[in-house]
Steps between C-alpha positions, in 0.01 A plus 500: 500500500198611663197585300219762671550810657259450761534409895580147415792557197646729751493334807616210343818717303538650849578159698728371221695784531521426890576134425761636276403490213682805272404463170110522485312717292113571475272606225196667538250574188436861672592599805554421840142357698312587212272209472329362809734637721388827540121443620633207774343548866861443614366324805710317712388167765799247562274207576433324261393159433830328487862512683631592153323815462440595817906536500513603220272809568675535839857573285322706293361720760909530656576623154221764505649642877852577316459492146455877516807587668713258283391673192356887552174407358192536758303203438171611675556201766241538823556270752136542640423168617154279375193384660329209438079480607309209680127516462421180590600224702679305226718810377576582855656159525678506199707795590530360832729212340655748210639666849686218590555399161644847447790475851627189333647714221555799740237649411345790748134391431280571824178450599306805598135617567234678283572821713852469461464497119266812460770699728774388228290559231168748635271465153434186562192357689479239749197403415458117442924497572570188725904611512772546282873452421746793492816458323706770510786466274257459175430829317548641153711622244473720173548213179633792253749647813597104562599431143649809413737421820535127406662598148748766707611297712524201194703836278749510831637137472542491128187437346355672203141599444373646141140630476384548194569164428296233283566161467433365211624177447690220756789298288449126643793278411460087533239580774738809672471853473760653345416876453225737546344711188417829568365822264842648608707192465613120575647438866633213526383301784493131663196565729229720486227534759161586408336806703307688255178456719179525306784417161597210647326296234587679264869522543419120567442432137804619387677226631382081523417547867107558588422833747164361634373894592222628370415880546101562656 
């Protein structure tokens, strides 16, 4: 069981359904993306400061290029590319070496002037701009669009999603979870994964397990 309708609760119902996984359900208190979901930037850079993410960004931004198609939902997906700015020495040189960091995971990072990033992106000033770093498969997507699609395509290999939802109690059993308690119900589960976001805590407490989140 998956608790949280946001980005997270679905993505995360979404790949166990592709792992095949067939009998998963989500709650959600309200509805779909209701909490922080909504007001995301839905920004998307694959580099990040690991292997582990930086893959992990990379599959994610595969997924975006066909999740569309796969399930009839647009998911506002703009492949427009990302620049990163050098104004000084010291920046210029650190995207110098995130370009060749960036090749070892196939990454299409290149180097390019200040003139070649105002014609990409013509707001901009060059002023004080030493160079910069184009990468053009970064770009963003629409958070509400994305989850909406993430729960379709979860609904298409079995699993079940019920809005409206509020959990109310988790039944823990010589240190195991045994069912979920809900304002419509028990489900009986043996794992649950916490994705209520900003609730995370809170859902926390319901069980002996700590949710170190706290909401600013």
């Amino acid at each position: 069981m998956v608790i949280g309708g946001g980005v997270g609760g679905c993505s995360i119902l979404y790949w166990l359904t592709r792992l095949g996984w067939d009998d998963v359900v989500l709650v959600e208190r309200a509805d779909l993306t209701s909490g922080s979901t909504f007001h995301s930037a839905g920004l998307v850079g694959q580099l990040r400061s690991s292997l582990a993410l930086t893959r992990m960004m990379m599959s994610s931004v595969e997924l975006y290029r066909t999740l569309a198609a796969e399930v009839g939902l647009e998911t506002g997906w703009r492949e427009v590319g990302s620049l990163r700015l050098a104004s000084s020495p010291e920046r210029l040189e650190e995207i110098t070496r995130q370009a060749g960091w960036a090749k070892t995971f196939g990454l299409p990072l290149e180097l390019i002037s200040a003139a070649e990033a105002q014609a990409l992106f013509p707001p901009m000033t060059t002023d004080g701009v030493l160079g910069a770093a184009f990468l053009p498969s970064d770009g963003y997507i629409d958070p509400s669009q994305l989850t909406f699609a993430l729960a379709e395509g979860a609904r298409r290999r079995g699993a079940e999603v019920n809005t409206g939802t509020r959990v109310t109690g988790i039944t823990v059993t010589r240190g195991a979870v045994t069912g979920v308690e809900t304002d419509r119900g028990v489900i009986e589960t043996e794992i649950v994964v916490d994705a209520g976001g900003m609730y995370a805590r809170e859902i926390g407490t319901l069980t002996p397990a700590s949710a170190p989140i706290t909401p600013t």
